[in-house]
C-alpha positions as CSV (number, residue, x, y, z in Angstrom):
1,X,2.8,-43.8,29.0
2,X,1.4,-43.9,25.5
3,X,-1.7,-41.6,24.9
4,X,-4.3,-40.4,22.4
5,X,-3.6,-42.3,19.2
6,X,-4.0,-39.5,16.5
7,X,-4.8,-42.3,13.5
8,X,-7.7,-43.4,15.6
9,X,-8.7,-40.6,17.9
10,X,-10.8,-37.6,16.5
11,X,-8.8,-34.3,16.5
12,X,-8.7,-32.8,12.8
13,X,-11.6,-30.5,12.4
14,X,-13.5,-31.0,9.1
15,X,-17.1,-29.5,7.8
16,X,-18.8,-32.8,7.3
17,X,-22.7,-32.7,6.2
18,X,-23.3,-29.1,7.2
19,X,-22.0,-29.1,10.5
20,X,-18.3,-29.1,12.4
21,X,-16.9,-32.3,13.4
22,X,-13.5,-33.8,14.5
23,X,-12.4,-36.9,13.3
24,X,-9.1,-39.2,13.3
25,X,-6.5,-39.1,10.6
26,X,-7.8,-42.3,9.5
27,X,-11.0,-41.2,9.2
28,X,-10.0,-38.0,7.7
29,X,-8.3,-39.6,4.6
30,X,-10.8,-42.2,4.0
31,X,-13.6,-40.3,4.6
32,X,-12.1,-37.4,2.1
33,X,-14.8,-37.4,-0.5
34,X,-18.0,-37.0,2.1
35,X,-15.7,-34.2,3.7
36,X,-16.4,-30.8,2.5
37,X,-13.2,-29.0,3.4
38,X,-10.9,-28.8,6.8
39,X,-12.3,-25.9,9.2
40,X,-10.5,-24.4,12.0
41,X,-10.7,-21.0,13.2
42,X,-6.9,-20.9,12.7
43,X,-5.8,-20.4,8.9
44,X,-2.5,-21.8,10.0
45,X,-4.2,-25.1,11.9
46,X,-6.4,-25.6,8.7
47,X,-3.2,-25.0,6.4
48,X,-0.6,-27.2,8.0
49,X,-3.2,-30.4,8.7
50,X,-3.7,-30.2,5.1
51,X,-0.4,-30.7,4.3
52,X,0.1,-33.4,6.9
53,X,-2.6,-35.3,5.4
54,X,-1.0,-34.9,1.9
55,X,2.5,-36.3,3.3
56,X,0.7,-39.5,4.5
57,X,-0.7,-39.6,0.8
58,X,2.3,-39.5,-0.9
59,X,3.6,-41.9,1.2
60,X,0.9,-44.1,1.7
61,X,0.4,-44.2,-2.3
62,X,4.3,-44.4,-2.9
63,X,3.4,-41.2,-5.9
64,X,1.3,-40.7,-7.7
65,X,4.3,-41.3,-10.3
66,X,2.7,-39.4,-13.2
67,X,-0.3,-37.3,-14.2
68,X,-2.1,-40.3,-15.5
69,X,-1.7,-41.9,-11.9
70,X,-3.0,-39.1,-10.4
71,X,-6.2,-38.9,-13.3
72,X,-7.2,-42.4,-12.6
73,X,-7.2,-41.8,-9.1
74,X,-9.1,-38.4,-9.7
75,X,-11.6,-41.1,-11.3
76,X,-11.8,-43.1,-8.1
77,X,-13.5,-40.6,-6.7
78,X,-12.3,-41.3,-3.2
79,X,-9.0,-42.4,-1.5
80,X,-7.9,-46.2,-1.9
81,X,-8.7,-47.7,1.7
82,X,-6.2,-50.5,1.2
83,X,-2.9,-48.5,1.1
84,X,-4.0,-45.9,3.6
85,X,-5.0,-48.5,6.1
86,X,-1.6,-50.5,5.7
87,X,0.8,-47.1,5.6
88,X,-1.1,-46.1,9.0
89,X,-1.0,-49.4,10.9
90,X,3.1,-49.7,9.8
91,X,3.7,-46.5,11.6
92,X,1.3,-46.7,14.3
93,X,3.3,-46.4,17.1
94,X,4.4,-42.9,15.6
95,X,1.3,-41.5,16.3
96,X,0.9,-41.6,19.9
97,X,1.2,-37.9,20.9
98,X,2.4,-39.2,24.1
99,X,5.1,-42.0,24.0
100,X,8.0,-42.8,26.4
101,X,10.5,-43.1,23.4
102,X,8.6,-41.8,20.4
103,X,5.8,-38.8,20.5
104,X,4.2,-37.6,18.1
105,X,6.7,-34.6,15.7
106,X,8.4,-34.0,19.5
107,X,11.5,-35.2,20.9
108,X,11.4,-37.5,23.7
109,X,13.9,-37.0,26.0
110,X,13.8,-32.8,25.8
111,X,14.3,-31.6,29.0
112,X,11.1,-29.8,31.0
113,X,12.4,-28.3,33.9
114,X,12.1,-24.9,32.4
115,X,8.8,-25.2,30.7
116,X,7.4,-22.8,28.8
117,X,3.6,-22.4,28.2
118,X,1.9,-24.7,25.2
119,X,0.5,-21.2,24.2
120,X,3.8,-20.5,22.7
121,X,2.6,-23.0,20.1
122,X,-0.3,-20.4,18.8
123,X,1.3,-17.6,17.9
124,X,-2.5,-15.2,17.8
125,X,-2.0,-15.3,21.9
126,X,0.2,-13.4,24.2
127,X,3.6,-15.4,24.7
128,X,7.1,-14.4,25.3
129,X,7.7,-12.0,23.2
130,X,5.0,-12.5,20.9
131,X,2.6,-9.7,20.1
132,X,-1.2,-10.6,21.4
133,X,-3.1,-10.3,18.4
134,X,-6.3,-11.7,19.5
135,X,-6.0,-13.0,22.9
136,X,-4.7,-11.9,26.4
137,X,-4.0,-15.4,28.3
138,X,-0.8,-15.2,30.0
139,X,2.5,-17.2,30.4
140,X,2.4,-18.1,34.1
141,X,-1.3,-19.0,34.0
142,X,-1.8,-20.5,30.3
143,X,-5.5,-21.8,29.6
144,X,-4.7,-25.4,28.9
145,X,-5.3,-27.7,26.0
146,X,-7.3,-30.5,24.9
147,X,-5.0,-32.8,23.7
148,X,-6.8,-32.5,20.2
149,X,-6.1,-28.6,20.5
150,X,-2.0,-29.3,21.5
151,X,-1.7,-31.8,18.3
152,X,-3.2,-29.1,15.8
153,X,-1.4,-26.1,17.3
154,X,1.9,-28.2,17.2
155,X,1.4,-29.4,13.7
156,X,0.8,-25.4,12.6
157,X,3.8,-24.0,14.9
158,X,6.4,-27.0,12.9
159,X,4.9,-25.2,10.0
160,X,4.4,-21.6,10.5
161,X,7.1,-21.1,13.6
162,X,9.0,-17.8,12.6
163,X,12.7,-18.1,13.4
164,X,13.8,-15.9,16.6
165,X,15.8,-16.1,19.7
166,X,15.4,-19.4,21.5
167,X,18.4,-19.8,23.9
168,X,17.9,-22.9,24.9
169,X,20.3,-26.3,24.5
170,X,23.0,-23.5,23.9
171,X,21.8,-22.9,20.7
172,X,20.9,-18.9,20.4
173,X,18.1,-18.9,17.8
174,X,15.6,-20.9,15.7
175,X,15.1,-20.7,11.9
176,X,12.1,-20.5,10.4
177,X,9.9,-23.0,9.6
178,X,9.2,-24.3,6.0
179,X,5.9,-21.9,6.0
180,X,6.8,-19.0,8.2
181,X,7.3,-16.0,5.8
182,X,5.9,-17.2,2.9
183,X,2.0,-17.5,1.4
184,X,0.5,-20.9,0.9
185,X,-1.5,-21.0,-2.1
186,X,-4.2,-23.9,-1.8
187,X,-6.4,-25.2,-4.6
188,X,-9.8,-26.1,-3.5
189,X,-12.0,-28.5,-4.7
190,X,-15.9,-29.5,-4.3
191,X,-14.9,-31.8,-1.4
192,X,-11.8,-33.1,0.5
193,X,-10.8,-35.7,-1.7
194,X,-10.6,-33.3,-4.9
195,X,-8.6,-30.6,-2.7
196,X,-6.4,-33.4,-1.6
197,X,-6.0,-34.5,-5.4
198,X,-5.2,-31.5,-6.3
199,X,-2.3,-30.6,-4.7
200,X,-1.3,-34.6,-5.0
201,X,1.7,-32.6,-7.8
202,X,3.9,-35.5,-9.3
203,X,6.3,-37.1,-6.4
204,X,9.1,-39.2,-6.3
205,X,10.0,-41.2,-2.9
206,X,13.4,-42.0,-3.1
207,X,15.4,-40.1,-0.4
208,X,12.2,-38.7,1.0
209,X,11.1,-39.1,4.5
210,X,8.3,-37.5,7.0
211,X,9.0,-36.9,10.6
212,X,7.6,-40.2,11.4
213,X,9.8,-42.5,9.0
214,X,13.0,-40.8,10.7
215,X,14.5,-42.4,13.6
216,X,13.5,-40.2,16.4
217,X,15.4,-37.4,17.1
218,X,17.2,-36.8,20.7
219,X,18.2,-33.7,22.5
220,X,22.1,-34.6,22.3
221,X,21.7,-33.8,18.6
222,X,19.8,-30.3,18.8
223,X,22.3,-29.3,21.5
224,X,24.4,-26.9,20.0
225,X,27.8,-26.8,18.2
226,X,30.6,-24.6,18.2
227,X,28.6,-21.7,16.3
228,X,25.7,-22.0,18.5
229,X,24.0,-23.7,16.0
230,X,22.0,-26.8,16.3
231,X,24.1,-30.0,15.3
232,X,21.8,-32.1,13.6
233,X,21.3,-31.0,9.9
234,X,19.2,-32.7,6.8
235,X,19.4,-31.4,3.9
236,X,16.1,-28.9,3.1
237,X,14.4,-31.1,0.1
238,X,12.4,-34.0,-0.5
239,X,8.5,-33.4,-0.4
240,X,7.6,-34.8,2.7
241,X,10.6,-34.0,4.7
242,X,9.7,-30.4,4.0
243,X,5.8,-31.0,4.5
244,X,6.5,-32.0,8.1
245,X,10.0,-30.3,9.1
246,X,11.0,-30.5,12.8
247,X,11.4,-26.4,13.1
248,X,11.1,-26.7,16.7
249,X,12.0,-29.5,19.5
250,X,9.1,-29.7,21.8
251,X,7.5,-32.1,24.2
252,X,4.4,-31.8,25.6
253,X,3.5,-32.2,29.2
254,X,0.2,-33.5,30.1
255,X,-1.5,-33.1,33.1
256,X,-5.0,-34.8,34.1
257,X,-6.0,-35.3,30.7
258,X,-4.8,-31.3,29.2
259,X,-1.6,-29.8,28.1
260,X,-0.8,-26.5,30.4
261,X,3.2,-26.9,29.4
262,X,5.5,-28.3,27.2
263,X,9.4,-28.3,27.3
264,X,10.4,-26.6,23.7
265,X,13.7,-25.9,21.7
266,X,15.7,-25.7,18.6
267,X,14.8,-27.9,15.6
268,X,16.6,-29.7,12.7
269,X,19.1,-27.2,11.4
270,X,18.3,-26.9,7.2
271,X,21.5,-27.9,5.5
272,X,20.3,-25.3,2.2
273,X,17.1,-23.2,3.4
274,X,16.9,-21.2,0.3
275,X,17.7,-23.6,-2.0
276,X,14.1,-25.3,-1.8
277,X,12.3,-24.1,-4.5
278,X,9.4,-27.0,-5.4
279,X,6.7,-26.4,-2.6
280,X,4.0,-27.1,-4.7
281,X,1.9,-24.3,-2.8
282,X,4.7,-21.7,-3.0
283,X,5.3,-19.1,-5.9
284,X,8.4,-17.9,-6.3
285,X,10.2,-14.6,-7.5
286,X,13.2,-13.9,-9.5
287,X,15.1,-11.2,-7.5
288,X,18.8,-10.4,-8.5
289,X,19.4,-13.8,-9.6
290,X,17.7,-15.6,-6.5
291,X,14.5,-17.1,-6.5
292,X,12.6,-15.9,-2.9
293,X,9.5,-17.2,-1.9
294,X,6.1,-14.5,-2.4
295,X,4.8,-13.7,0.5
296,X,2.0,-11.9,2.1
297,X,2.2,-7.9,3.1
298,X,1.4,-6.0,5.9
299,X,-2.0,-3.8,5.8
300,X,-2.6,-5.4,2.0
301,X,-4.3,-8.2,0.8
302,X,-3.3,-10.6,-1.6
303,X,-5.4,-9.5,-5.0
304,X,-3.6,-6.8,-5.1
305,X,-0.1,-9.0,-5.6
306,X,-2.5,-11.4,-7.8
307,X,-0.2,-11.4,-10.5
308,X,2.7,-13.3,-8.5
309,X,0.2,-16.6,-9.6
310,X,1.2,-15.8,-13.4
311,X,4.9,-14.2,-13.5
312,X,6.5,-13.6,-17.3
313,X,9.1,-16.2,-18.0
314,X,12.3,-16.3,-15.9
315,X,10.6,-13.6,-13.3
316,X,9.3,-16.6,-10.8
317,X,7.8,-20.0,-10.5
318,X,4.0,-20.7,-9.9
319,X,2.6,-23.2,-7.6
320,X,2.8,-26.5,-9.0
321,X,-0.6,-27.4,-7.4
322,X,-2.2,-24.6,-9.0
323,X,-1.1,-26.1,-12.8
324,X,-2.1,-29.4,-11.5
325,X,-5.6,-28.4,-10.2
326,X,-6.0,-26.4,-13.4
327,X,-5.0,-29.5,-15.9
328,X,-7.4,-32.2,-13.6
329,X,-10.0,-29.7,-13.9
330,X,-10.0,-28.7,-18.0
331,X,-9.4,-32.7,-18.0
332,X,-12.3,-33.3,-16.5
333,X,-14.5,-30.4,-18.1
334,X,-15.2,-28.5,-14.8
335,X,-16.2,-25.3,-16.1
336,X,-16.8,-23.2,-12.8
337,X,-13.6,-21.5,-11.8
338,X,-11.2,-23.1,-9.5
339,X,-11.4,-21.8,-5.6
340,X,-8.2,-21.0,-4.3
341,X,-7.4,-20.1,-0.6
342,X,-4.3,-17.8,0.6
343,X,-3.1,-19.1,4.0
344,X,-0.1,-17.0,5.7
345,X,0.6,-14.6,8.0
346,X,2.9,-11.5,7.8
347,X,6.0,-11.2,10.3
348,X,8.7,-8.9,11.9
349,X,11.7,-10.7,12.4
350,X,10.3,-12.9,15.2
351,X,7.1,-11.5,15.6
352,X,3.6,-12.6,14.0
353,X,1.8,-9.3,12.6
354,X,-1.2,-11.0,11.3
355,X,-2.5,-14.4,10.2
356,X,-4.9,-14.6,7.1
357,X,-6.7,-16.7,4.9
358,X,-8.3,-15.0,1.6
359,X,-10.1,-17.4,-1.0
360,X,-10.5,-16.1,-4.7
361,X,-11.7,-17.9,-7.7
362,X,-9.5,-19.0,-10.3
363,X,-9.4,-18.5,-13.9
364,X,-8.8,-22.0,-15.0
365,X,-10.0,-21.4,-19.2
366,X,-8.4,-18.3,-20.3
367,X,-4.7,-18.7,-21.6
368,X,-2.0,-17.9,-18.4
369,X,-0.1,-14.9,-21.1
370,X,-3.6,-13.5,-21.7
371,X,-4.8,-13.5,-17.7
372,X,-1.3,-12.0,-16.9
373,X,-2.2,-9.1,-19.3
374,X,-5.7,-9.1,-17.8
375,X,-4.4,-8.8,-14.7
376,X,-1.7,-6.6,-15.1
377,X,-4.0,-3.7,-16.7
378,X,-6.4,-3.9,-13.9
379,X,-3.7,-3.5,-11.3
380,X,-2.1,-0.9,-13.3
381,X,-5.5,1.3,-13.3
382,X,-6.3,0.4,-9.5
383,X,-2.8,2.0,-8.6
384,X,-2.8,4.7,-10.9
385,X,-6.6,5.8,-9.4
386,X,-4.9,5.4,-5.9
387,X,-2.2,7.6,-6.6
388,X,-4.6,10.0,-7.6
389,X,-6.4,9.6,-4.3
390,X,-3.3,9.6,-2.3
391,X,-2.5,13.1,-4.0
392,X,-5.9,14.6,-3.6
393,X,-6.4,13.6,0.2
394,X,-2.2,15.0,0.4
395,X,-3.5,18.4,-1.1
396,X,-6.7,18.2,1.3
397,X,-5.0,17.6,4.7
398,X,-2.3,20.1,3.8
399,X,-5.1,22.7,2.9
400,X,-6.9,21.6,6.7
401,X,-3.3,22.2,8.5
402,X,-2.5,25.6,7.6
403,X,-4.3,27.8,8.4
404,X,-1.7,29.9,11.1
405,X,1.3,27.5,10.4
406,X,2.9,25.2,7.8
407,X,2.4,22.2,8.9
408,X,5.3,19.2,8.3
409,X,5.2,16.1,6.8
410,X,4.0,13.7,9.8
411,X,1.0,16.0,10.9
412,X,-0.1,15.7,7.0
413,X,0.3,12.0,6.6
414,X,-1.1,11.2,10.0
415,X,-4.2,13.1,9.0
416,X,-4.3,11.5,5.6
417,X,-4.2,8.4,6.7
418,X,-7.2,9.2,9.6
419,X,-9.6,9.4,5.9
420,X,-11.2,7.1,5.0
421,X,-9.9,7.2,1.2
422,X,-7.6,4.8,0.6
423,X,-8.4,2.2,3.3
424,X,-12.3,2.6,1.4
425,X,-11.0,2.6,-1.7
426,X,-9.3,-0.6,-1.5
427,X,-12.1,-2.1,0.5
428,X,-14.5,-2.0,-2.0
429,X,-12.2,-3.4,-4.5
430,X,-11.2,-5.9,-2.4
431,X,-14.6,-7.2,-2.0
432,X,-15.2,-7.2,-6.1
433,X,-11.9,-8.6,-7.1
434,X,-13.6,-12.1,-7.0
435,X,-16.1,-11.1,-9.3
436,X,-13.6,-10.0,-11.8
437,X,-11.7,-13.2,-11.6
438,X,-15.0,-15.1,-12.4
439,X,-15.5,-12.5,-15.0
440,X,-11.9,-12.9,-16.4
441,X,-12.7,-16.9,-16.9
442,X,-15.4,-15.8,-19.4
443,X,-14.9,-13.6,-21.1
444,X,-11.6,-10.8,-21.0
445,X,-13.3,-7.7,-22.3
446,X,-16.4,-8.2,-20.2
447,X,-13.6,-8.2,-17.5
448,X,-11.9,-5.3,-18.0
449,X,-14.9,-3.1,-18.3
450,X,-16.3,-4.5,-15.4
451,X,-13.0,-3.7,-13.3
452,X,-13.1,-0.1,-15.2
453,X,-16.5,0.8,-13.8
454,X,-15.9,-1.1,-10.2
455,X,-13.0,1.3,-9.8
456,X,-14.1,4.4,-11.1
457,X,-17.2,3.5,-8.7
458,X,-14.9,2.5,-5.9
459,X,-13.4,6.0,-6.2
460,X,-16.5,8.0,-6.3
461,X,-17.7,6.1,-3.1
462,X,-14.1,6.7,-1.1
463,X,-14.2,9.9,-1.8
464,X,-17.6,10.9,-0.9
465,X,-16.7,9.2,2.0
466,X,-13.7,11.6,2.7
467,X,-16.0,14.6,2.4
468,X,-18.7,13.7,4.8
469,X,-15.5,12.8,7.3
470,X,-14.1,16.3,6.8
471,X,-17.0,18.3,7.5
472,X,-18.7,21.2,5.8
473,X,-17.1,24.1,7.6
474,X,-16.0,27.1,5.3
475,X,-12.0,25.9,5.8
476,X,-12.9,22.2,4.9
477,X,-15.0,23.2,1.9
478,X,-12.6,25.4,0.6
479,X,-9.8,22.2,1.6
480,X,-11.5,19.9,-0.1
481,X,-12.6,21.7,-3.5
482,X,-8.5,22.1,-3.6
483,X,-8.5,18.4,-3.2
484,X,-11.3,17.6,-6.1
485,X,-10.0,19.9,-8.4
486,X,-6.4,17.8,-8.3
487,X,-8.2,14.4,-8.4
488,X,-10.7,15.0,-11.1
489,X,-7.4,16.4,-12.9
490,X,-5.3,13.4,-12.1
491,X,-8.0,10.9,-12.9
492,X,-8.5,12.5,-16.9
493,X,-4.8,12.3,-17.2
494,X,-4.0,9.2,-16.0
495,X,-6.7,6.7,-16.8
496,X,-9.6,8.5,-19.1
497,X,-6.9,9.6,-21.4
């Protein structure tokens, strides 16, 4: 049976003229430059489409070869209908998310006799051993799908699956996908089109291939060999291999119309999984003579790891996409700052923590040396201030504590970390960080004094904060002045000085 034809049928969600819409691939692409921006609730939906679509560019356009290809095209000021149109209809029949020899990024002939809920494609709801983060549905009772929903979630879960036990085909477990630990780092542009441009970085065919060039891939050759492992291997490069990576065999079951189940197993095996390092959208750190991709923390957002975008020379790599976007824009004398989303999500082992999506401005006028600096000092004060914080709320709850005892370690950083101080603190910077990067684009001492007085406000405020959370009886008063008297201290020495 061949089903819903994903370069006609409408299944990528896109902003277009104010309000939500689905549309087809083909539609998608050559309807980039009315399209504001992709929109899904999922970051890693919204991520991963975007990259497909840029794989079928690359290919579609056979480059672009150099910058100058890539600036007339910027000039175009929409996608070339001509190429797009022929690229789709060559590979038509790969498209078909059902097909009895060739589905859509699945594998045919995977077996579904033990079938494991399509939920296990969405890693925000409760499945196997996943955490729920935002859903409870169930394995034995799975909500089921549109088939519009199952083709998103199973272009994000190629993408974003984290590697983990699998056990199935004999193999044991699952690397990770080409996204799954590390932070995609997005240029945005005024529409589609321009995002799409963007990240279009400089590309070479030869020896490249998607998932829908390859000839398909069959469960004999994800069954595993003598180390358990899977035995087909490609080698981990080429720009569109990596763009759409088989992480995961999986075949989707339908049933009247919706997916409920799916059969699902090991991917292609990467021949060199760390030795990838041109993602455009991935910065890179130097660490004991390695270069590992930067990723996103636990409990922290991004600005506060900002400078990873602009490392000193031999400490990382940049994204690509973001020199591109920044060279198309002073090209084409944009002066506003460039938007820039953070797509990721932060893992244990096998286990999704969170999934996020932060967008910043981007300084696109200032030199990169003299934004590092920028960046660096205002970091260096932020932490400084915190550690000032951390000390006087330390000082505070051990004051609280011990009044018939001395209390240990754990009771004081468990009621440290009930005050709102830190978490507050970080908050409100959080929420001005884009103002400073606007700021920075402008002008650099207008920048640092506005960071200086949105942290020393930020402070003041989280603090304050802690006060009125403590209470005003003769213990906490006497607590807290302790506490004041080392932060106002700290503060003087560290950062008025």
């Amino acid at each position: 049976m061949k089903a819903f034809l994903l370069t006609e049928e409408p299944w990528i969600p896109v902003r277009l003229e104010g309000k939500s819409a689905e549309l087809s691939l083909k539609e998608t692409l050559l309807r980039a430059h009315e399209i504001e921006r992709l929109e899904d609730p999922s970051p890693l939906v919204e991520a991963a489409l975007f990259r497909l679509l840029l794989a079928v560019l690359h290919r579609a356009l056979q480059g672009p070869e150099d910058k100058w290809e890539l600036f007339d095209l910027y000039n175009e000021g929409r996608l070339p209908e001509e190429a797009i149109q022929n690229y789709l209809n060559t590979y038509r029949e790969r498209f078909w998310l059902f097909h009895p020899e060739t589905p859509f990024y699945q594998v045919a002939d995977l077996p579904t006799d033990d079938p494991m809920p399509w939920t296990k494609l969405r890693p925000e709801i409760a499945s196997g051993n996943n955490p729920t983060l935002f859903s409870h549905a169930y394995d034995d009772n799975p909500a089921p799908a549109s088939y519009a929903e199952a083709a998103r979630h199973l272009v994000a879960h190629q993408t974003f699956a984290p590697g983990g036990l699998i056990r199935r085909l004999g193999v044991t477990a699952g690397v990770d996908a080409p996204l799954a630990r590390a932070a995609a780092f997005i240029p945005q542009g005024k529409n589609l089109f321009e995002s799409l441009v963007y990240s279009l970085v400089r590309y070479d065919p030869e020896g490249d291939e998607p998932v829908w060039e390859m000839p398909p891939v069959k469960t004999a050759e994800l069954e595993a060999d003598a180390n358990k492992r899977p035995k087909k291997k490609l080698p981990f490069e080429g720009r569109t291999r990596v763009y759409t990576w088989l992480s995961r065999a999986v075949r989707l079951i339908p049933e009247n119309g919706k997916v409920r189940y799916m059969g699902y197993g090991p991917g292609i095996e990467p021949l060199n999984p760390e030795l990838y390092h041109e993602d455009p959208h991935v910065a890179y750190r130097e660490n004991k003579g390695r270069l590992l991709p930067v990723r996103l923390r636990e409990d922290r957002a991004f600005w506060r790891d900002f400078t990873a975008l602009y490392p000193e020379k031999g400490a990382g790599i940049p994204p690509s996409a973001i020199d591109a976007a920044i060279e198309l824009k002073n090209k084409f004398s944009h002066h506003e700052p460039l938007a820039l989303t953070v797509f990721g999500q932060v893992t244990d082992q096998s286990k999704v923590l969170e999934i996020r999506r932060e967008r910043y401005p981007l300084p696109t006028r200032q030199d990169p040396g003299d934004i590092r600096i920028a960046l660096n000092t205002a970091l260096e004060i932020t932490e400084k201030v915190a550690g000032c914080l951390r000390t006087a709320g330390w000082i505070t709850a051990t004051r609280l504590l011990s009044l018939h005892r001395n209390p240990d370690t754990g009771e004081v950083r468990a009621l440290l970390n009930s005050f709102p101080l830190l978490p507050l603190y970080y908050q409100i910077l959080g929420a001005e960080f884009p103002r400073f990067l606007a700021t920075l684009d402008r002008d650099l001492e207008a920048a640092h004094a506005f960071w200086n007085q949105a942290v020393e406000q930020a402070w003041k405020s989280a603090w304050r904060e802690t006060r009125a959370a403590v209470g005003t009886e003769a213990r906490a008063l006497k607590a807290l002045q302790e506490g004041e008297r080392a932060l106002y201290s700290c503060i003087q020495k560290e950062v008025e000085r």
